[in-house]
C-alpha positions, -999 to 999 in steps of 0.1 A, spaced: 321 8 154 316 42 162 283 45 172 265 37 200 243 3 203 213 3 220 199 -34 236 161 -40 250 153 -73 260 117 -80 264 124 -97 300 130 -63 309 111 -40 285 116 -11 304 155 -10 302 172 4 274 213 -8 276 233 13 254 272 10 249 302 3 224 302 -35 212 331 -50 225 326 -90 211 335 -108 242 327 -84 271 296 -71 250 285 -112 246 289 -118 285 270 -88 289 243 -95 267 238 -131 278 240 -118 318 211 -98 313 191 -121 293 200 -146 323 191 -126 349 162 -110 333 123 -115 351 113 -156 341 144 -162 323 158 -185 348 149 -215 338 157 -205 300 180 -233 281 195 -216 254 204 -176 244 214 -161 215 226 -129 204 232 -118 159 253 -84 171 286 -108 168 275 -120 132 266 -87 122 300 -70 131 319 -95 112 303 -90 82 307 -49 83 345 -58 92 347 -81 65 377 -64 39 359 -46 9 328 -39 26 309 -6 23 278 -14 43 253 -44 60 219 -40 66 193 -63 78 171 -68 50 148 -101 57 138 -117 91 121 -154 83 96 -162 113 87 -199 123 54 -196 146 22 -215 151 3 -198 180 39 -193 194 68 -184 181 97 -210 176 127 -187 162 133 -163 143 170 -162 113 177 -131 102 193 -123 68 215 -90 58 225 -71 21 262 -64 19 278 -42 -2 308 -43 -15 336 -18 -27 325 -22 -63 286 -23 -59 277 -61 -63 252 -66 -33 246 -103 -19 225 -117 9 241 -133 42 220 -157 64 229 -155 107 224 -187 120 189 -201 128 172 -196 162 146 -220 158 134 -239 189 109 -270 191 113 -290 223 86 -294 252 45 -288 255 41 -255 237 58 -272 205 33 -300 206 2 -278 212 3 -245 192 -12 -253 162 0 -260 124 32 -246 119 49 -223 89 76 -202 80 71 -168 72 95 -138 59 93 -100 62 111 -93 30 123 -57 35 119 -32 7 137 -2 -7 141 21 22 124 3 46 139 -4 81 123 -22 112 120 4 138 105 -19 169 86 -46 175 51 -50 194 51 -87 213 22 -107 228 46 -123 256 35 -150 284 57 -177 300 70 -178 261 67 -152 232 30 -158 217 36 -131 190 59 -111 171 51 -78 148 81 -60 133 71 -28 125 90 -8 100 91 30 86 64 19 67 39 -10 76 34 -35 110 39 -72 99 27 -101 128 35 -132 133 27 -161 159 -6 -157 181 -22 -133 202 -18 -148 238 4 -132 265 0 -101 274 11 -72 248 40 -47 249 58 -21 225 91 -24 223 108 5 202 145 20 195 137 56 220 149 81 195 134 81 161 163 83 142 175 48 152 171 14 136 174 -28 148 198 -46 133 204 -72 153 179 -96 173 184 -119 204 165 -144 224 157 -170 245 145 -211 245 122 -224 268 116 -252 245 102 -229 220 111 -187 221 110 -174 255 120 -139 249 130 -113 225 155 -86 226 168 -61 196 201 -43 189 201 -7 171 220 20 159 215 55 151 211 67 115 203 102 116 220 116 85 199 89 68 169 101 79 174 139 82 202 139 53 176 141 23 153 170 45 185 195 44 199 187 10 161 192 0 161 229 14 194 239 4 184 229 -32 148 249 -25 173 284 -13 197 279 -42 165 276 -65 178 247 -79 143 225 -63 106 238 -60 83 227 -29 50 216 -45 20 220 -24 7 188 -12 -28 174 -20 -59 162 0 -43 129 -9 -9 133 8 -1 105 36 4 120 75 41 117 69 44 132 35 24 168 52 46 165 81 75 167 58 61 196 37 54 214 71 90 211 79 105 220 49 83 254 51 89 259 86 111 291 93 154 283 99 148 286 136 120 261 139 140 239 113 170 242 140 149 235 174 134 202 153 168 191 141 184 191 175 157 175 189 156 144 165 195 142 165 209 117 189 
């Protein structure tokens, strides 16, 4: 892979790992720092999806893999998390691909956290998780995924609470990792960049307005933040449209 991955690992909020994947250096690496990581001593069991992941975008015939589900077993704590992708293939059929289950249930906080369930973000059109917020004590109490478009929680509301996003906004997770201390200890994400995915559709949409092959209609009073923001940009003059694209490329 080309790109960059970036790695935060709610043990250690703060840092932000980024670096080529390499599958066997990159694992070591990834499980060291879990290891090591504030509280995670006495953690049984981590697990990393960037290995999964980069077998199915090496898989022959494949165009592209994204992350498109993330099933959720929690109580008032979080026991696991399985994430599932969408590959493409060469000649456009699309299927879905399950990484293993993370799903943990051993020791007191399995026993006292309430009725338990599975739950799925089910990841539409578009839509990509761009961080996650965490309620996180001696185990991870809650879990929200927040996407381009909407914040989905699951688990409780203990622990203290921390916002754990990507740094640049033209980045997305597509990987998760984690801990066990009888249920989830702690969380950590892999992303990548996708700027021409975001900022792709804002050039080709002023090139078509200067060849007069689009027309820029003038939002309403019932336009969303995002959807003005865009508009603004679009109308902005080239050398403001410059500064902002080299500030949101990587």
């Amino acid at each position: 892979m080309s790109n960059n991955i970036l790695f935060r690992f709610s043990g250690s909020p703060h840092d932000v790992h980024e670096f080529q994947w390499q599958p066997t250096h990159s694992n070591e690496f990834i499980t060291d720092t879990m290891r090591n990581a504030r509280g995670c001593q006495n953690h049984s069991r981590f697990f990393n999806d960037m290995d999964f992941y980069m077998r199915l975008k090496n898989r022959e015939n494949t165009v592209k893999v994204e992350l498109s589900g993330v099933r959720c077993r929690c109580s008032r704590y979080l026991f696991g998390i399985c994430s599932r992708y969408t590959v493409k293939l060469l000649d456009g059929s699309l299927h879905y691909e399950w990484a293993p289950s993370h799903f943990f249930e051993q020791g007191y906080y399995s026993y006292h956290g309430g009725e338990r369930q599975e739950l799925t973000l089910e990841l539409r059109e578009g839509e990509y998780i761009s961080g996650i917020n965490i309620r996180q004590g001696e185990i991870l109490d809650g879990l929200a995924l927040v996407t381009n478009q909407r914040t989905v929680q699951f688990g409780g509301s203990g622990g203290s609470f921390a916002s754990m996003s990507p740094p640049e906004p033209t980045q997305r997770i597509i990987a998760f990792a984690g801990t066990a201390r009888g249920v989830m200890g702690r969380i950590g994400f892999f992303a990548e960049k996708i700027s021409w995915e975001i900022l792709g559709p804002l050039i080709m949409l002023r090139w078509l307005h200067e060849q007069n092959r689009a027309t820029r209609s003038i939002p309403d009073t019932d336009c969303t933040q995002s959807q003005f923001a865009v508009w603004n940009l679009l109308n902005s003059s080239d050398d403001i449209f410059r500064r902002i694209l080299c500030f949101l490329k990587p």
